[in-house]
C-alpha positions as CSV (number, residue, x, y, z in Angstrom):
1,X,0.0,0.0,0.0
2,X,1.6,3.5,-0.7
3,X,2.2,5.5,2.3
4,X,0.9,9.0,1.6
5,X,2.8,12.1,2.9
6,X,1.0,13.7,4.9
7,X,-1.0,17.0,4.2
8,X,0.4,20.3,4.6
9,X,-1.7,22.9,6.7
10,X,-1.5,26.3,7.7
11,X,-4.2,27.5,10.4
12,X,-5.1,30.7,10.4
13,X,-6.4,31.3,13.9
14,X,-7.4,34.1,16.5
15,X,-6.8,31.8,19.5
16,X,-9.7,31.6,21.3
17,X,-10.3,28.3,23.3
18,X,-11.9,26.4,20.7
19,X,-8.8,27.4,18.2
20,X,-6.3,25.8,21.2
21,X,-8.4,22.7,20.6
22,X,-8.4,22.6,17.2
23,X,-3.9,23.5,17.0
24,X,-4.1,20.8,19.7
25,X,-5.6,18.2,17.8
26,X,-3.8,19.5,14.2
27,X,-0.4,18.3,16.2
28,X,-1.7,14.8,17.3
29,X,-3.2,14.3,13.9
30,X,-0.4,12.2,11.7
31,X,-2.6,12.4,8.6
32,X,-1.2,16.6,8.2
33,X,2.0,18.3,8.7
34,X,1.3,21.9,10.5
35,X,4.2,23.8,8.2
36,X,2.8,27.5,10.0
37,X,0.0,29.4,12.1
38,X,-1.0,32.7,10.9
39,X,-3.0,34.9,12.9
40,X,-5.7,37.4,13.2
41,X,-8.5,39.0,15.2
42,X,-11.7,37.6,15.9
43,X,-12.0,35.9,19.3
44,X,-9.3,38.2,20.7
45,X,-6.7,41.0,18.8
46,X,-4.4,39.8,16.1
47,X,-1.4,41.1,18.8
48,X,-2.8,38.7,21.4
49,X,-3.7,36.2,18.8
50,X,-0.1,36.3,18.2
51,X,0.9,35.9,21.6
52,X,-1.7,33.1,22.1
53,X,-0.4,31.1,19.3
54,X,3.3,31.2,20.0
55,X,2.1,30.4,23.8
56,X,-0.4,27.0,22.6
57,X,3.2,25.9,20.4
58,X,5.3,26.4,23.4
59,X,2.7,24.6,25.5
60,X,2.9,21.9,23.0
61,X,6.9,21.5,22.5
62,X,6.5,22.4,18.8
63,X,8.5,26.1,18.3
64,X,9.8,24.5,15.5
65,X,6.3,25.6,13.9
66,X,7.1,29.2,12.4
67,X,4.0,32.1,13.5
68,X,3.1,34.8,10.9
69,X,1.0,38.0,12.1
70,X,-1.7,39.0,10.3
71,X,-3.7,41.7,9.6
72,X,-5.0,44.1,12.3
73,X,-7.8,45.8,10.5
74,X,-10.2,44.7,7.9
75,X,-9.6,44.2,4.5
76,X,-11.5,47.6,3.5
77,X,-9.1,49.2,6.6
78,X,-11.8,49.1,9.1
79,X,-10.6,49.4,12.4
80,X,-13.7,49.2,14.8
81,X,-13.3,45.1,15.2
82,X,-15.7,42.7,16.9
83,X,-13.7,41.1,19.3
84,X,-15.3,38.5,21.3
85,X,-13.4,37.5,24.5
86,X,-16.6,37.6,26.3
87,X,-16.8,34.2,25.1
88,X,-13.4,32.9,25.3
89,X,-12.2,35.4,28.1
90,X,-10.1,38.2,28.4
91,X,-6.8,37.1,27.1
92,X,-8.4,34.1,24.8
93,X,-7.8,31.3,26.9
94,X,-9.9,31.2,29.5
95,X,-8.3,34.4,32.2
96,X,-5.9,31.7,32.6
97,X,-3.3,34.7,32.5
98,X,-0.2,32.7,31.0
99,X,3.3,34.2,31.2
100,X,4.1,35.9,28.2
101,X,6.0,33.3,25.5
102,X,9.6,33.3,24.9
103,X,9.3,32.8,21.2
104,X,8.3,35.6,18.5
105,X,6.3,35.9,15.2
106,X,8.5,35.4,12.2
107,X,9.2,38.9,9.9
108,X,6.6,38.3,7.1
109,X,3.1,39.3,7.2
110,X,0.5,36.3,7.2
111,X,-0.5,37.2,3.8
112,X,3.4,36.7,2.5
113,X,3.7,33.5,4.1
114,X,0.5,32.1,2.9
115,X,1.9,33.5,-0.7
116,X,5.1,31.8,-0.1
117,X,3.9,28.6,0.8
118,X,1.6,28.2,-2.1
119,X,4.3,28.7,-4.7
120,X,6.3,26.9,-2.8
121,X,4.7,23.9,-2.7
122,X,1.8,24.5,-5.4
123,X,-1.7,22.5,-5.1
124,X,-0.3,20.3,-2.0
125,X,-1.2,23.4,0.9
126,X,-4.4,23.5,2.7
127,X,-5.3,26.3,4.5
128,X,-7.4,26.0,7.3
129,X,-9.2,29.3,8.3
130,X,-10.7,29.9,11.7
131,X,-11.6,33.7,11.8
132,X,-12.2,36.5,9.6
133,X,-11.2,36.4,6.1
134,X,-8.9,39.2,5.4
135,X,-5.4,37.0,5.9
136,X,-6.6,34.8,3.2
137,X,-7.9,37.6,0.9
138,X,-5.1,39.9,1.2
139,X,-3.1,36.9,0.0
140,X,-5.1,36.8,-3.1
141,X,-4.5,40.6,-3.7
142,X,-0.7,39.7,-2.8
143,X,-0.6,37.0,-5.6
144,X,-3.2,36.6,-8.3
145,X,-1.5,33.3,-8.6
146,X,-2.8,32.5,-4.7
147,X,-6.2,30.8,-5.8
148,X,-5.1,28.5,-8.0
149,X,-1.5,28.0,-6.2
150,X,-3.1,27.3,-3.0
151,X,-4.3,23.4,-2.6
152,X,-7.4,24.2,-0.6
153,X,-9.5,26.0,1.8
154,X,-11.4,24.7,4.5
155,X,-12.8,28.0,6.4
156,X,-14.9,28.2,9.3
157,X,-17.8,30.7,8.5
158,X,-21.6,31.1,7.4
159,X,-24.6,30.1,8.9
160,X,-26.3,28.6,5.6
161,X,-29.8,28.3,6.4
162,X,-29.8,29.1,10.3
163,X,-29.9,31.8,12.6
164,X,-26.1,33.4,12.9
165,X,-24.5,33.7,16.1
166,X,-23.6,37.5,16.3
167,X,-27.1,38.3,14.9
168,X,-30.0,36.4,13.2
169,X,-28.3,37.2,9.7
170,X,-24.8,36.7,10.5
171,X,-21.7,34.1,11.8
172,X,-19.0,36.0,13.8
173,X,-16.0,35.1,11.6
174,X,-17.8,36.6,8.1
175,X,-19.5,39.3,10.2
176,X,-15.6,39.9,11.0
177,X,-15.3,40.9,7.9
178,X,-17.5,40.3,5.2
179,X,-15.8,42.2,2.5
180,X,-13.2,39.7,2.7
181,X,-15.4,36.8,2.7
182,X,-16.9,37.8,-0.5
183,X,-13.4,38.2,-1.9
184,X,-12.5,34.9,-0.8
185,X,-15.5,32.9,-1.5
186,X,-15.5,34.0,-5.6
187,X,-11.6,33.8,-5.5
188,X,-11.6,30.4,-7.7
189,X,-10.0,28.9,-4.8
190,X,-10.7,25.3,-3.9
191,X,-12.8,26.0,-0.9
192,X,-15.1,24.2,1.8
193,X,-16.8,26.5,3.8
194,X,-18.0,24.7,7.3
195,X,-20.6,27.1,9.0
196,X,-22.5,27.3,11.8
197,X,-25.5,24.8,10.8
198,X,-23.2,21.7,10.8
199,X,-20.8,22.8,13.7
200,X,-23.7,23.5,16.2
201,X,-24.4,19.6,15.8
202,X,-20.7,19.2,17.5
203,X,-21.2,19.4,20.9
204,X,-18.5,18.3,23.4
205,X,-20.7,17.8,26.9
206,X,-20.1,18.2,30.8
207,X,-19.2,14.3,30.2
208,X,-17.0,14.4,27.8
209,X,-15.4,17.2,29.7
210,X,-14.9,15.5,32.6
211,X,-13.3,12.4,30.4
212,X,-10.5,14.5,29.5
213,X,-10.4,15.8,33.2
214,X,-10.1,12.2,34.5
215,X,-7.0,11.8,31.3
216,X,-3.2,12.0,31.8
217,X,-3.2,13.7,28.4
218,X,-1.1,17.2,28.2
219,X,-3.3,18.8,26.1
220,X,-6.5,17.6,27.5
221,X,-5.3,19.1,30.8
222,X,-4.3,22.6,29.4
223,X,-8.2,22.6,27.7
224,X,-9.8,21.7,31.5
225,X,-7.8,24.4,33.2
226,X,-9.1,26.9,30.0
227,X,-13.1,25.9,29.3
228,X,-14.7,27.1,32.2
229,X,-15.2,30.8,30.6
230,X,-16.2,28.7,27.7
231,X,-18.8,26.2,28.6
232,X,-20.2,29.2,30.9
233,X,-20.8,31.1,28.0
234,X,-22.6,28.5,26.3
235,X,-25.1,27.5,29.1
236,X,-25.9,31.6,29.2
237,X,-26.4,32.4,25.4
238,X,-27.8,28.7,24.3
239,X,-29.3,27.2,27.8
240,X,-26.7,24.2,26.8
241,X,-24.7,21.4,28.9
242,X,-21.6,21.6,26.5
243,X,-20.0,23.6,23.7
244,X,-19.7,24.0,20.3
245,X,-16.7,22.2,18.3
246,X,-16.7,25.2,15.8
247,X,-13.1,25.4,15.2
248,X,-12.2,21.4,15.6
249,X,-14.7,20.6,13.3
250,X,-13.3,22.5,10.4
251,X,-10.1,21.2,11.3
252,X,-11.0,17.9,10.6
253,X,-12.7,18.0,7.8
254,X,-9.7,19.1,6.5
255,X,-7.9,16.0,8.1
256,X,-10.7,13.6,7.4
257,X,-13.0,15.2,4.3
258,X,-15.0,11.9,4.6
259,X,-16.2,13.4,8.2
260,X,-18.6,15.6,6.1
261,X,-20.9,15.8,3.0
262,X,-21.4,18.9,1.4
263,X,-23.0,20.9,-1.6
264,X,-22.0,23.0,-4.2
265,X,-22.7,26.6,-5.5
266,X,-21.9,29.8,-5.6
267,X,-21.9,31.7,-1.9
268,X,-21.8,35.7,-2.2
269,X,-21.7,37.1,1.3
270,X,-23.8,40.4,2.2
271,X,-21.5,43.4,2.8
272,X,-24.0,46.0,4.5
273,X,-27.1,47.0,5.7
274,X,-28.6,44.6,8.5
275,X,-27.9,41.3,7.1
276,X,-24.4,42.3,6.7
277,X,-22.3,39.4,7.4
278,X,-25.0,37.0,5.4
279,X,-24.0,34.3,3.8
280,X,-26.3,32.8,0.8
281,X,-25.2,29.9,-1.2
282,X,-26.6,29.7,-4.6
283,X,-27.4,25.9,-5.6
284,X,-27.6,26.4,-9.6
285,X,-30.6,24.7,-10.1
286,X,-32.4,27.7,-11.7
287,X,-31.0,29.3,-14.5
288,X,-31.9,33.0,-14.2
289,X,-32.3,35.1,-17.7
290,X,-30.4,38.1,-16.2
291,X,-26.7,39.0,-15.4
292,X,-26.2,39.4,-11.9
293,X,-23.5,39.7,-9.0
294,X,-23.9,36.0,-9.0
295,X,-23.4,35.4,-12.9
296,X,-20.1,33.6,-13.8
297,X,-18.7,33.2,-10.6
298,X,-16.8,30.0,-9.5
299,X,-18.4,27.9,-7.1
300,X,-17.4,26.7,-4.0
301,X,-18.1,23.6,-1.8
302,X,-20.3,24.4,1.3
303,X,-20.7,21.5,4.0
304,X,-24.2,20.5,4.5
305,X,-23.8,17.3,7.3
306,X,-21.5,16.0,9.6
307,X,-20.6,13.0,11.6
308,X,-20.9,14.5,15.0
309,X,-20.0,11.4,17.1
310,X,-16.9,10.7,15.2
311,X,-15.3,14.5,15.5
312,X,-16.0,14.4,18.9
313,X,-14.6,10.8,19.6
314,X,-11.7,11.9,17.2
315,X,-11.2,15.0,19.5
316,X,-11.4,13.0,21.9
317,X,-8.9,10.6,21.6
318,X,-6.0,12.6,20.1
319,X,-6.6,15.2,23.1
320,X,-6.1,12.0,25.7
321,X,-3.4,10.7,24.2
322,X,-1.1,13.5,23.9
């Protein structure tokens, strides 16, 4: 049988609780290589996001991995940011206050190294996206090579179909910015976008929870000591007994593609107004008799189910046995 190489990722993260999880389980995963993190805001700001993700490698023994900073505003240069550590706590992970890492952020912008990895190594580089956009778009103003350099995307964003989570019309990460999810969405890229209405069916429970308590595993006693702020936020906003596996979700998908199904069409993303932030996925079964903003454009891959029990067991297991 031929032994395949594993898959090359970059994670593109605003750690966030749910973001240490998913890194977590990225490094216990044999089926990818983790060649880079870049970072941006979203959960908390890119600077802490920064901070956070040099602090999870460091936690993790894995400093070889390099860290490349990302944007601090939005792709249009907006500056007033939705930042939402009232879910993931002040500093991201939990007010767990962590000393400050020893390691820093590498000289290139996120959007270079994203640009550098995908000539370097065209078609075999997945990125997997768990915040706002703009990283990932300013890469593909960087390099109008990026989309079809780049092996694929697997972002977390959209609520296709449901409710969003910042407000009925929108998902915090394309609410983060939703010029840049447009951008991104009709890049050409290869792209599977995970939203809310398949990750909400991921839930890891006071059970599982205490599983991981009960584990010698290193990681799944770094998550116990950081998901108090988070499961607390959860019973508030959703009246639930667990959390949401947003981020580890979309993470494996891209590890395990066979974890999901999914659809295909064209997703434009609404960029004002009171469903800014909306994401609306356009199935091609009618053909309309007009041009329009959603005429020619490529389509994109848009999960639709997902084997709940298996991410969480897969979670699960790689957090125990690190």
């Amino acid at each position: 049988m031929a032994v395949t190489e594993p898959k090359k990722i970059i994670i593109d993260t605003d750690p966030g609780i749910d973001d240490a999880m998913a890194i977590f389980v990225a490094l216990q995963s044999p089926e990818v290589e983790v060649i880079g993190l870049t970072t941006i805001y979203g959960n908390v700001y890119t600077t802490l996001a920064t901070r956070n993700a040099l602090h999870l490698l460091e936690v993790a023994g894995r400093t070889d991995i390099p860290v490349a900073e990302g944007s601090h505003v939005t792709i249009t240069k907006g500056t007033k940011l939705r930042i939402a550590d009232f879910v993931h706590g002040a500093d991201g992970l939990g007010n767990q206050n962590f000393p400050p890492p020893k390691g820093k952020p590498i000289e290139q912008s996120a959007a270079a190294f994203l640009v550098e990895q995908a000539n370097l190594y065209p078609g075999k580089v997945t990125v997997v996206a768990l915040g706002p956009l703009t990283n990932i778009a300013l890469a593909t103003q960087l390099e109008p090579a990026f989309a079809k350099n780049i092996g694929q995307i697997v972002l977390l964003g959209g609520a296709f179909a449901v409710n969003g989570n910042v407000n009925p019309a929108a998902e915090a990460n394309i609410f983060g910015d939703p010029d840049a999810a447009d951008m991104v969405f009709t890049s050409g890229a290869d792209i599977l976008g995970v939203g809310i209405n398949v990750t909400h069916q991921v839930v890891l429970t006071d059970a599982d929870r205490e599983k991981l308590a009960r584990s010698n595993g290193k990681f799944a006693q770094y998550l116990c000591k950081i998901l108090d702020v988070y499961f607390s936020y959860h019973r508030d906003a959703y009246s639930t007994k667990g959390v949401y596996l947003h981020d580890p979700t979309a993470l494996l998908a891209a590890v395990n593609p066979s974890l999901i199904t999914y659809t295909e069409g064209v997703v434009r993303v609404q960029t004002n107004g009171i469903t800014r932030g909306l994401t609306i996925l356009y199935n091609k079964q009618k053909r309309f008799g007009e041009v329009t903003e959603w005429s020619d454009k490529p389509t994109v891959k848009v999960a639709v189910t997902v084997d709940a029990p298996a991410v969480v067991n897969l979670v699960m297991e790689r957090l125990i046995d690190s």
